[in-house]
TIMI-636167 format. One record per residue (C-alpha): residue number from 0; x, y, z. Coordinates in steps of 0.02 Angstrom, whole numbers, plus 50000, padded with zeros to 5 digits. Example, Ala and Ser with C-alpha at 12.3 -4.5 7.8 and 13.67 -1.06 7.14 Angstrom:
<recs>
{rec 0,{50615,49775,50390}}
{rec 1,{50684,49947,50357}}
</recs>
This chain:
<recs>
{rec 0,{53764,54202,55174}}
{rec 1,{53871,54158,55321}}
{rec 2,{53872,54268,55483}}
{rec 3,{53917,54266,55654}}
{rec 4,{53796,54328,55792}}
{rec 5,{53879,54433,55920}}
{rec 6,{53875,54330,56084}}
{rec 7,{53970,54441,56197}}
{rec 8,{53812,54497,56305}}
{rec 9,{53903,54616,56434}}
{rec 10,{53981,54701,56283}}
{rec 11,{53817,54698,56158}}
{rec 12,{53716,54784,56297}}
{rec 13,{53830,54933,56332}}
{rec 14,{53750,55001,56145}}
{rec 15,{53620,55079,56091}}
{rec 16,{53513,55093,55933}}
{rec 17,{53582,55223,55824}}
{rec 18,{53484,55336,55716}}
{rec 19,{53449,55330,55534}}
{rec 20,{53538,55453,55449}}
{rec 21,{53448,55638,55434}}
{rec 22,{53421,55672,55611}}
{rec 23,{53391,55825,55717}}
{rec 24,{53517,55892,55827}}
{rec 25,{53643,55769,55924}}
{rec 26,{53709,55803,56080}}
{rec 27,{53844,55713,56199}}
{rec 28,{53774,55724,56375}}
{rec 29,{53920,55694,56519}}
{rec 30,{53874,55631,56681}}
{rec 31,{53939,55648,56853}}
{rec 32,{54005,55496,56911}}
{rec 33,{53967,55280,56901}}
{rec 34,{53964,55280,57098}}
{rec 35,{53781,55199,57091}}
{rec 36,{53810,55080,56949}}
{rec 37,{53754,54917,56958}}
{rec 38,{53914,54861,56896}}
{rec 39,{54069,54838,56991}}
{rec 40,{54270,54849,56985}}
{rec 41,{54268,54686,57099}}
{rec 42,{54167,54582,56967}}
{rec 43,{54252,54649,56797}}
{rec 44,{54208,54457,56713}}
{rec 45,{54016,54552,56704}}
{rec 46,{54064,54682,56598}}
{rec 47,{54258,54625,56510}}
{rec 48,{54289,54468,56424}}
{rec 49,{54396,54340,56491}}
{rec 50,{54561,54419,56355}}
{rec 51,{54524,54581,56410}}
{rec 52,{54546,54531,56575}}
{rec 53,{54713,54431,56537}}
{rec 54,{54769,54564,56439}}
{rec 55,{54743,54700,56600}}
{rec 56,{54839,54550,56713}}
{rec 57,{54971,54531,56578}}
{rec 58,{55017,54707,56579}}
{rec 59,{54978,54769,56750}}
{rec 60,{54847,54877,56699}}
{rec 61,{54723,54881,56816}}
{rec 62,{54529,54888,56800}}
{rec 63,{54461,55044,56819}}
{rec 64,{54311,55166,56827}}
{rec 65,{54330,55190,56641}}
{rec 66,{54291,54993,56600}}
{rec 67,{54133,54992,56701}}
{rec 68,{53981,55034,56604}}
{rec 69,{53883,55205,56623}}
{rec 70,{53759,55175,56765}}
{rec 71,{53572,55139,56660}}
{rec 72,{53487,55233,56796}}
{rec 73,{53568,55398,56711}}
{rec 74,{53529,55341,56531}}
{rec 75,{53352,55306,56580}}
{rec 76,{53317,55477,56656}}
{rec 77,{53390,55551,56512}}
{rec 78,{53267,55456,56389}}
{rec 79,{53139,55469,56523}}
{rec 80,{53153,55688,56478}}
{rec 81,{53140,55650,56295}}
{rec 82,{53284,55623,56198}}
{rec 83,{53334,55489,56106}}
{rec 84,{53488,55377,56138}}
{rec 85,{53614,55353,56020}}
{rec 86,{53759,55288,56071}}
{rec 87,{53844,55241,56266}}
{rec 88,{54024,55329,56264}}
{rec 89,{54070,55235,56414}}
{rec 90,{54276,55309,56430}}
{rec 91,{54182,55473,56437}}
{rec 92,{54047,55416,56529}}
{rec 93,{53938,55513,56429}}
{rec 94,{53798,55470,56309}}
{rec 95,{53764,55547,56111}}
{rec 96,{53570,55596,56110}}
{rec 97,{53476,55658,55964}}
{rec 98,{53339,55798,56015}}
{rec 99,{53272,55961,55919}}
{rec 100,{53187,56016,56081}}
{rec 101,{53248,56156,56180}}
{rec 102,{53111,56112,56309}}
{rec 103,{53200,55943,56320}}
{rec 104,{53399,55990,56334}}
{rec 105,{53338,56107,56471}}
{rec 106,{53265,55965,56560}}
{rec 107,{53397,55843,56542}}
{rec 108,{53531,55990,56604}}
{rec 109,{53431,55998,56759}}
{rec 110,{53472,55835,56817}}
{rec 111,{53573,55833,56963}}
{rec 112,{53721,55697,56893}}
{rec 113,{53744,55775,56729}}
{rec 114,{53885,55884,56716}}
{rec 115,{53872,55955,56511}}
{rec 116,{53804,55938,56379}}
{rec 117,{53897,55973,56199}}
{rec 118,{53828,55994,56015}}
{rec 119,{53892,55886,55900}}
{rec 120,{53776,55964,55797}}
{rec 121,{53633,55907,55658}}
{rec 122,{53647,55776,55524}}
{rec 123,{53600,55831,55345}}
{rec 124,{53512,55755,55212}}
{rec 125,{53660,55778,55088}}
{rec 126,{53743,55643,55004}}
{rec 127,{53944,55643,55003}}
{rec 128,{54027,55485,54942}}
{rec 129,{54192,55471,55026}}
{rec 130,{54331,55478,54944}}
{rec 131,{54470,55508,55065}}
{rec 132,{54489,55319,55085}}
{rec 133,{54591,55276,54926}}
{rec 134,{54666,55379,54804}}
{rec 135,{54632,55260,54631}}
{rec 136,{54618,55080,54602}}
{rec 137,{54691,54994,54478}}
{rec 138,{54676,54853,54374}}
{rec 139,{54641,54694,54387}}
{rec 140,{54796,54582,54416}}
{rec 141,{54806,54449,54274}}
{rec 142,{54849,54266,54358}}
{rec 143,{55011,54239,54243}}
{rec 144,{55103,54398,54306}}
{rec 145,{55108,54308,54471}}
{rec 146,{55284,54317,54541}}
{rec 147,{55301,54210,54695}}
{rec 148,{55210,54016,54715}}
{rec 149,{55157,54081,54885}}
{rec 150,{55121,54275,54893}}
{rec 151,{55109,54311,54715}}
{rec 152,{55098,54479,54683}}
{rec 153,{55092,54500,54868}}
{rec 154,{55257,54464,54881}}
{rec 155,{55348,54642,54863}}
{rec 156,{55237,54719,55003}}
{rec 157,{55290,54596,55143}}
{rec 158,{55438,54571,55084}}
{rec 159,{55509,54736,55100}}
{rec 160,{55449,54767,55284}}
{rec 161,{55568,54576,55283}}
{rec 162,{55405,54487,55352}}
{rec 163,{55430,54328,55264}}
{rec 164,{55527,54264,55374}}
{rec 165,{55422,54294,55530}}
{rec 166,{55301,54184,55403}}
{rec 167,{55435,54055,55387}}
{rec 168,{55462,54022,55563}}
{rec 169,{55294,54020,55592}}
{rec 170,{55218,54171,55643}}
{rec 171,{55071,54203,55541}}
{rec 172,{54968,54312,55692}}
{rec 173,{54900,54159,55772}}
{rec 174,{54817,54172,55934}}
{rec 175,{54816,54376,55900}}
{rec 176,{54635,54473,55894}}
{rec 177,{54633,54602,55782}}
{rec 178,{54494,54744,55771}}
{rec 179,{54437,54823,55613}}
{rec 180,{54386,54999,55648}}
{rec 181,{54303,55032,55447}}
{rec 182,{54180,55081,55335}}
{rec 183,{54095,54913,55274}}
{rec 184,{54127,54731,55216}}
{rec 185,{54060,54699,55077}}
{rec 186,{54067,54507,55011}}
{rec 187,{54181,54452,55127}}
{rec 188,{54045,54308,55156}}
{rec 189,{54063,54261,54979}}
{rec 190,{54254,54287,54919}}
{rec 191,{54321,54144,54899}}
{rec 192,{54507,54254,54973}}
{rec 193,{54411,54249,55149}}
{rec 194,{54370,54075,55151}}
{rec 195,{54518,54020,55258}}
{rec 196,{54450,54143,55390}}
{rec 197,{54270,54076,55388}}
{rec 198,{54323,53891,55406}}
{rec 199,{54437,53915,55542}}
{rec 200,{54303,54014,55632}}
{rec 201,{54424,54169,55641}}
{rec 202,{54290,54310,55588}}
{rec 203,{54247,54319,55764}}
{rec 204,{54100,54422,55761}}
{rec 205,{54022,54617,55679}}
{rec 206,{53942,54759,55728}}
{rec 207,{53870,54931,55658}}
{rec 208,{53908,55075,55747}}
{rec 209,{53835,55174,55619}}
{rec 210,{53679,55101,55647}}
{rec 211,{53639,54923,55721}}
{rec 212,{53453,54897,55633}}
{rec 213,{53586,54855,55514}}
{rec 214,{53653,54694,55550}}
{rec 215,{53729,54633,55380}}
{rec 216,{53879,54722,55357}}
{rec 217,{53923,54630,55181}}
{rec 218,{53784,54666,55066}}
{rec 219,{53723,54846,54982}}
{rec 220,{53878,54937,55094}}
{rec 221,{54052,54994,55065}}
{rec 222,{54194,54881,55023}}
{rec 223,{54320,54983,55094}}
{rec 224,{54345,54871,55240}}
{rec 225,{54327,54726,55139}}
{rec 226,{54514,54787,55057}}
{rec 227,{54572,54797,55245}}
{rec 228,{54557,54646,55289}}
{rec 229,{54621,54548,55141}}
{rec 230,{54788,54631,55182}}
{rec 231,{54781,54523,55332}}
{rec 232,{54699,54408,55322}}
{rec 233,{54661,54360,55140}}
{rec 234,{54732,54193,55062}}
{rec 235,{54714,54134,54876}}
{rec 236,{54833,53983,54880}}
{rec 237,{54979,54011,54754}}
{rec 238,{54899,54191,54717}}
{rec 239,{54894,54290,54852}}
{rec 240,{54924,54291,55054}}
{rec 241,{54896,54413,55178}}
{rec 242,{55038,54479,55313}}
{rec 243,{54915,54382,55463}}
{rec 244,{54815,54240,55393}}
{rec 245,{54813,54164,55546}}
{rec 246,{54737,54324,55665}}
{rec 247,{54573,54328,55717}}
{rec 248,{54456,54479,55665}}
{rec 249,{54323,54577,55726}}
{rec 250,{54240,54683,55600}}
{rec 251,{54167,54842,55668}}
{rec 252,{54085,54982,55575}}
{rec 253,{54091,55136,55620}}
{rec 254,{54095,55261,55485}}
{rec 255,{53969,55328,55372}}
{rec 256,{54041,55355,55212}}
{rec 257,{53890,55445,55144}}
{rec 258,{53927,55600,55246}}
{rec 259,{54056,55687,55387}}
{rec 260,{54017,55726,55553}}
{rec 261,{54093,55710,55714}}
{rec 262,{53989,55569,55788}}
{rec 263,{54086,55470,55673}}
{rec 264,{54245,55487,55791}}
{rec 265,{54126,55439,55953}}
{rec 266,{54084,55294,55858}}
{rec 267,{54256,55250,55828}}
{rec 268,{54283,55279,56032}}
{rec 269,{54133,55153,56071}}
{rec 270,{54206,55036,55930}}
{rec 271,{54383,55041,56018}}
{rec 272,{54277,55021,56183}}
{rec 273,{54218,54859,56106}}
{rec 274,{54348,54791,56018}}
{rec 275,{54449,54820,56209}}
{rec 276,{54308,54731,56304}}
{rec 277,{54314,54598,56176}}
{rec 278,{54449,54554,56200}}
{rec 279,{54559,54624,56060}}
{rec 280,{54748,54635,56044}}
{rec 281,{54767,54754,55912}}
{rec 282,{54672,54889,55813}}
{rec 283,{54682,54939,55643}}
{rec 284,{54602,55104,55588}}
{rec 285,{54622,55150,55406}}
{rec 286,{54513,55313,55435}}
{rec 287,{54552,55473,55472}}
{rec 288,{54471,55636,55523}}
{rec 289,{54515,55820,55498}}
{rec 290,{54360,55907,55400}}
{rec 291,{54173,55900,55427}}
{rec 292,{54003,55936,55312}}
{rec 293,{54002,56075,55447}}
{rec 294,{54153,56164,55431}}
{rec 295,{54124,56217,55639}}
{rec 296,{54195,56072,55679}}
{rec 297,{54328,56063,55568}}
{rec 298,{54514,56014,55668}}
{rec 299,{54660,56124,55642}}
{rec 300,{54813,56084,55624}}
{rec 301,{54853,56136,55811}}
{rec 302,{54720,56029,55858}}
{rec 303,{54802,55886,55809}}
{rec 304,{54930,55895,55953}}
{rec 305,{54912,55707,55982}}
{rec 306,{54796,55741,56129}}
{rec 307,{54651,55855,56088}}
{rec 308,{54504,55770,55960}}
{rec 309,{54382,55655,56030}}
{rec 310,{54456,55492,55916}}
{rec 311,{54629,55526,55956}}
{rec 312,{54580,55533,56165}}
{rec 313,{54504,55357,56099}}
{rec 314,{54647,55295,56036}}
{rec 315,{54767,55337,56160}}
{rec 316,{54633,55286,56304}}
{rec 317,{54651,55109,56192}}
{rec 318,{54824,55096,56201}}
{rec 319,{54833,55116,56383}}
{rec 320,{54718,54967,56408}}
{rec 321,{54858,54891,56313}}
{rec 322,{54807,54887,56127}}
{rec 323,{54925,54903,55990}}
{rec 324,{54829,55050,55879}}
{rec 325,{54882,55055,55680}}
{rec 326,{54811,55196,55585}}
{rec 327,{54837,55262,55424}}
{rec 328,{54941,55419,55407}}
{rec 329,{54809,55505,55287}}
{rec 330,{54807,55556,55115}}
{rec 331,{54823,55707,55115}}
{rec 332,{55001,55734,55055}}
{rec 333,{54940,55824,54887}}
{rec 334,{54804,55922,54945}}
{rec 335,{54770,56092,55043}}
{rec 336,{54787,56016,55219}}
{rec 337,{54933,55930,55180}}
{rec 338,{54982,55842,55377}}
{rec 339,{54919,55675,55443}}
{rec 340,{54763,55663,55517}}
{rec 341,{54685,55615,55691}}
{rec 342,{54687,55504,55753}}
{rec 343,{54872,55459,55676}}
{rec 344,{54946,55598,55787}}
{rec 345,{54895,55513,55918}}
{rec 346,{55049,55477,56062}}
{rec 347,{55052,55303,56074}}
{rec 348,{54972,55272,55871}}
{rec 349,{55076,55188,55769}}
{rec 350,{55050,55292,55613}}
{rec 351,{55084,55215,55449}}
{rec 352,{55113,55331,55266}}
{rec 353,{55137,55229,55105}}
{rec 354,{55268,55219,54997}}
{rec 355,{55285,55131,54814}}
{rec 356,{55351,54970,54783}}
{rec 357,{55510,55036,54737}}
{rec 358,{55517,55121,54928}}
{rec 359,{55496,55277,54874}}
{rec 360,{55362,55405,54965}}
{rec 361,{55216,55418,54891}}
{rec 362,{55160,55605,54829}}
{rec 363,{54981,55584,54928}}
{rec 364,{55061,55496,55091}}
{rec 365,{55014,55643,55232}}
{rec 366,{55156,55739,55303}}
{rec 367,{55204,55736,55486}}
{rec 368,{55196,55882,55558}}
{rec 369,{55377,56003,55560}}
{rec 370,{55350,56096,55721}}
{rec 371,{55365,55983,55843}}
{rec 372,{55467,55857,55893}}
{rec 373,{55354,55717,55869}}
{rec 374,{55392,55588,55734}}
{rec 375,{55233,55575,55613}}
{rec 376,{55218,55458,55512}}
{rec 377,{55293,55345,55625}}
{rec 378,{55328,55221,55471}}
{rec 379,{55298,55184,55293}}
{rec 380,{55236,55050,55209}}
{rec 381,{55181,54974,55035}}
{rec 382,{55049,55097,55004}}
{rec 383,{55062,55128,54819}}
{rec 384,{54987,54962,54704}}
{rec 385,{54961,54867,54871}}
{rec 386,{54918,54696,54815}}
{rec 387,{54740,54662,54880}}
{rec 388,{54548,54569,54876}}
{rec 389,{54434,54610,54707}}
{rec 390,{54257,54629,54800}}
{rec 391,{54166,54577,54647}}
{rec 392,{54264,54423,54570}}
{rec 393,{54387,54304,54651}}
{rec 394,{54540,54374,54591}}
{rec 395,{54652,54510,54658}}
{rec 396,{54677,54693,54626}}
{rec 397,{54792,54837,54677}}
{rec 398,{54749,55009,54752}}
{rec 399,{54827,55149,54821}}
{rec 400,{54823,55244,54994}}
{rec 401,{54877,55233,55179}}
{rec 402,{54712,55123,55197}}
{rec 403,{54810,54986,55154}}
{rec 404,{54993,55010,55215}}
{rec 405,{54923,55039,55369}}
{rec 406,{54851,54848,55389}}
{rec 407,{54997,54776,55285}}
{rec 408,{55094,54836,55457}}
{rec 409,{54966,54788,55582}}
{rec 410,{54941,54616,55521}}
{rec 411,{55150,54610,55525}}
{rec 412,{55132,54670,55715}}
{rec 413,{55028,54511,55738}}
{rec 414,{55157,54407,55694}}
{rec 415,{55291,54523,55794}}
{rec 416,{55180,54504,55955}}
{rec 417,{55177,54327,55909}}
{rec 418,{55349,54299,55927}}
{rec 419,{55342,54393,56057}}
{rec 420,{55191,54381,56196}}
{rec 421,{55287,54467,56334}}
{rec 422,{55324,54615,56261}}
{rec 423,{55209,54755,56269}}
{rec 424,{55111,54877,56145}}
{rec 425,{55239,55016,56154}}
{rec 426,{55406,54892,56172}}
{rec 427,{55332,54851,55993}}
{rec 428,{55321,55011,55932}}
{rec 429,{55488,55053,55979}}
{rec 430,{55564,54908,55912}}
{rec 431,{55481,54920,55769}}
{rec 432,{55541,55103,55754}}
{rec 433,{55735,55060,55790}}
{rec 434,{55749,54926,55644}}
{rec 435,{55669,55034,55521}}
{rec 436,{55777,55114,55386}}
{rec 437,{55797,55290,55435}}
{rec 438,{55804,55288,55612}}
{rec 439,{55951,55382,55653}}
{rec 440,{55894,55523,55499}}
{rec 441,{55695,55533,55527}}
{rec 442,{55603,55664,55431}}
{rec 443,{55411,55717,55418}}
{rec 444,{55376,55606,55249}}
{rec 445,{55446,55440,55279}}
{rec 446,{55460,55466,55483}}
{rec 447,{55576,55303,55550}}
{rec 448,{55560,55231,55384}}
{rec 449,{55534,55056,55306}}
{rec 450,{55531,54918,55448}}
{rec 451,{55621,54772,55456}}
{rec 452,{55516,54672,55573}}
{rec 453,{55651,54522,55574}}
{rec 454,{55767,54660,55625}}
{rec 455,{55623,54724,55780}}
{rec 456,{55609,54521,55816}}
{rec 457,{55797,54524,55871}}
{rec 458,{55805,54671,55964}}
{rec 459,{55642,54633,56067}}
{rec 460,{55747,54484,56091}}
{rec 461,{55886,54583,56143}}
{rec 462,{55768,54665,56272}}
{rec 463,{55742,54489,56346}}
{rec 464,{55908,54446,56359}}
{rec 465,{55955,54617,56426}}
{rec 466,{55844,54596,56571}}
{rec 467,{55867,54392,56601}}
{rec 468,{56077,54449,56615}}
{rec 469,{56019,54606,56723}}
{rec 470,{56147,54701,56625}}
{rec 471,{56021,54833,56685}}
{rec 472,{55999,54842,56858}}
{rec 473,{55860,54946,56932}}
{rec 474,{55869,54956,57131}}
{rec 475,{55743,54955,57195}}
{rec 476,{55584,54889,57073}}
{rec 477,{55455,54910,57080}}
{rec 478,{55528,55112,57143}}
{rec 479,{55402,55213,57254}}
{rec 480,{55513,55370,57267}}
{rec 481,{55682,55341,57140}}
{rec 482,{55797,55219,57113}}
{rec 483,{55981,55189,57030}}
{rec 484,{56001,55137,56858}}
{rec 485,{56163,55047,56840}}
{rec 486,{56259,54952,56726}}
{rec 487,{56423,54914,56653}}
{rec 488,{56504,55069,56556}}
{rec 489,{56642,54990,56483}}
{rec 490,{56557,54831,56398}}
{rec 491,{56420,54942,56339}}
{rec 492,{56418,55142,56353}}
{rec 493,{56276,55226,56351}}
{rec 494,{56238,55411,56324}}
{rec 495,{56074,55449,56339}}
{rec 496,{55924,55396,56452}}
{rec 497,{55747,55408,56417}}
{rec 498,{55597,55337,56509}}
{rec 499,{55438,55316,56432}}
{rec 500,{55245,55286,56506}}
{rec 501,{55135,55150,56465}}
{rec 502,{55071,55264,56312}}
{rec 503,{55213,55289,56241}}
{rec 504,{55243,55466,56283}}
{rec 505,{55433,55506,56339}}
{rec 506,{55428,55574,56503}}
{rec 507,{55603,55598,56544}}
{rec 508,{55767,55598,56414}}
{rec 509,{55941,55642,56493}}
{rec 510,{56106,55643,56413}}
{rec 511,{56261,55599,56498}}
{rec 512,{56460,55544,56462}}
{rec 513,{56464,55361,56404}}
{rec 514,{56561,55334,56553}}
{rec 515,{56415,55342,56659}}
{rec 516,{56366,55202,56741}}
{rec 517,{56247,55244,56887}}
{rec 518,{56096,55368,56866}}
{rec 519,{55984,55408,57007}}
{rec 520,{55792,55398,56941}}
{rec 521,{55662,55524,57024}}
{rec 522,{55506,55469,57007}}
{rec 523,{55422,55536,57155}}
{rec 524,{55304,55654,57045}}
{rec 525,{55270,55509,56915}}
{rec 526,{55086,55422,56941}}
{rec 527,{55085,55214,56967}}
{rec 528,{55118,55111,56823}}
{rec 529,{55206,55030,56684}}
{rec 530,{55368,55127,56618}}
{rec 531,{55500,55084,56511}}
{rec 532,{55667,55129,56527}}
{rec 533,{55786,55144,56371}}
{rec 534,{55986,55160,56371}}
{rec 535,{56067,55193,56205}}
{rec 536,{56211,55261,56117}}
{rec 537,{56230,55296,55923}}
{rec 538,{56232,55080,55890}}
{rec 539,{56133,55024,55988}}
{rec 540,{55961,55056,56116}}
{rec 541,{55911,54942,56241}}
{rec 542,{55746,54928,56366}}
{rec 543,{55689,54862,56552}}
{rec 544,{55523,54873,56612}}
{rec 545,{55517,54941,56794}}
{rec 546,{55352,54992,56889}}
{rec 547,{55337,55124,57015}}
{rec 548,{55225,55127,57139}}
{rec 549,{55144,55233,57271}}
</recs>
């Protein structure tokens, strides 16, 4: 069996050993600050790798208290009381301990540096097999229906998102890290559709949030994320090949398919922890969250405001470290709840729903939700017969859900970001957005649409050319208090204005007559940072990065 020990000894040690699964009553204990940690802002290399560091540079994000590592002194005098450690939650700075002692909770709230402590309540004995993951799987493919000497069957799913020719000119996702966020891997040491990946040392490393006794994540487990990743990366030469064969992956359990609880979502936020330490570019999360075993914790549908659960705070806190999150859109579509789950309402998440091959939505593809103005799913994707890995034999299969549009489009985002490096998480969302097929006439099913990611290639390239020309000017940037947008009405007018933070949240839209050529931009109240500024009329949008300062 092949495997890959995890070498990354600043990011292995900010874990903990989980529990096995019927435990007493879990708790997430918050502390008061990181002011006496051993670890330090000025020495990030301790505690972030070396790509999570050129990421930060690359993007002007800067490290912060949140990347430092809760101080162990706290975590000691916690276990010291009585409780046992779970898991670090280190963008909280808060731990997950399991105790059924009163006696000890009392104890641990006494310490001075702890500020609460929250139930996430007890883990049953009960058995539930998941099921949200996939809706059915179908047959076997049989070799001679292949269509294409290349994709095979494979072909219709990346061709209609127009990613073959990203392929053709070379962009595969080389030199892109991508983080698998999942349930289990099972055989992906043995198929013979992940042997590319082996022997060009691009399975980069795993770990099991769920619990990390267990370190083989490909025998007697799910196979759920085993499908994931042969959207990606799998490759069957003349059979089948995935939308980044070239991408590197981290594969990173962290839920428990055998039951629902709402650890599950902190061990998503210390897997996106991880997978940001280590260095990842993008994340792709085919899991979603909206109902528990304990109905208490059950989200409602106004909870899922793109701001409120625990996993979509995670994803969002990802994104502004500058990773490109891809989740599925849920599927939900025929059932009682009906909307998208979190964390795909998530800000800056690039949502994905699933259509058929034919383009056409999906029944089960989760709605977006109708009373706000947020666009949910952001886009759809092959997610009905997606073309993907048999776990048991060495051919290839097709199954249906969001689980698998959703990495059909983040492995295509590797090969966006490929061509190209300078642009940011968001600009890719956005341009991803503006050449998909219903931009101009979104709606809560298919949101933006079907991508065309040759399309989002030429207008990130219209971006660069944009700025390079200065056809924008922005006077002055970096802007402390405001500056004046200006550029020339009468080769291009725009009408509206919007600018937008480094999570992807608009901050500011104004409207204006397309003669306009000057508009003064307040920013006094706006924090430091990236923004993006857009200009667009009803043909065309276009972008500049600016940074304001304080």
């Amino acid at each position: 069996m092949r495997k890959r020990s995890l070498v990354l000894i600043f990011i292995f040690g900010v874990f903990a050993h989980l529990s096995a699964q019927i435990a007493p009553s879990r708790y997430l204990v918050k502390f008061t600050d990181k002011e006496a940690s051993p670890y330090s802002i000025a020495s990030p290399q301790v505690f972030l790798s070396q790509r999570a560091l050129d990421r930060r540079a690359k993007f002007g994000i800067a490290v912060d208290q949140s990347d430092i590592p809760i101080d162990p002194a706290y975590i000691q005098a916690v276990v010291a009381n009585g409780a046992k450690l779970l898991i670090q939650v280190k963008w909280l700075n808060g731990i997950l301990v399991q105790t059924d002692s009163q006696s000890v909770l009392d104890a641990i709230n006494a310490l001075t540096f702890v500020t609460t402590i929250e139930p996430i309540k007890k883990k049953t004995s009960n058995f539930k097999q998941s099921d949200k993951f996939f809706v059915t799987e179908d047959s076997e493919l049989n070799k001679s229906t292949f269509a294409d000497p290349i994709y095979g069957d494979a072909f219709n799913q990346i061709n209609m998102v127009n990613g073959i020719l990203l392929h053709q000119a070379g962009y595969k996702g080389n030199g892109l890290v991508i983080a698998i966020l999942d349930a289990g891997f099972l055989n992906v040491d043995v198929r013979t559709i992940f042997s590319s990946l082996w022997a060009n040392n691009q399975i980069l490393g795993t770990y099991n949030f769920v619990d990390p006794s267990i370190k083989n994540l490909f025998t007697n487990i799910n196979s759920h994320g085993t499908l994931v990743l042969s959207v990606m990366g799998g490759k069957l030469p003349g059979i089948f090949l995935g939308t980044a064969p070239e991408a590197s992956y981290w594969l990173l359990r962290t839920e428990d398919v055998n039951s629902e609880f709402l650890i599950e979502e902190y061990n998503w936020m210390a897997g996106a922890a991880f997978a940001d330490s280590a260095g990842a570019d993008i994340i792709n999360s085919s899991l979603g969250y909206t109902e528990f075993d304990d109905s208490f914790y059950n989200h409602s549908w106004t909870d899922l405001d793109g701001n409120t659960t625990p996993i979509t705070k995670a994803a969002d806190f990802a994104a502004s470290k500058g990773i490109l999150v891809v989740n599925s859109a849920g599927n939900s579509g025929d059932d009682s709840w009906k909307y998208i789950n979190a964390p795909a309402d998530g800000d800056s998440v690039l949502s994905v729903g699933a259509v058929y091959a034919n383009g056409t939505i999906t029944s089960f593809s989760s709605y977006g939700f109708d009373w706000d103005s947020r666009v949910k799913p952001n886009i759809v994707a092959q997610g009905g017969s997606t073309v993907l890995a048999n776990e048991y034999t060495d051919a290839v299969k097709t199954a249906n859900g969001t689980s698998f549009s959703s990495p059909l489009i983040a492995g295509m985002m590797a090969c966006l970001w490929q061509s190209n490096p300078n642009a940011s998480n968001i600009e890719l969302i956005h341009a991803v957005e503006q050449s998909s097929s219903k931009y101009l006439i979104s709606d809560n099913r298919y949101g933006y649409g079907i991508p065309n990611f040759e399309n989002a290639k030429g207008i990130l390239g219209i971006f660069d050319n944009w700025n390079v020309e200065n056809s924008i000017q922005v006077v002055p940037n970096p802007i402390y208090k405001s500056g004046l947008v200006q550029w020339n009405s009468e080769k291009t007018p725009f009408h509206w204005i919007e600018l937008i933070d480094f999570q992807g949240k608009i901050v500011l839209r104004a409207e204006f007559s397309e003669q306009t050529s000057v508009y003064n931009l307040g920013m006094e109240n706006y924090k430091a940072g990236i923004y993006f500024l857009r200009l667009g009329n009803s043909f065309n949008t276009v972008s500049k990065k600016i940074i304001k300062i304080n």
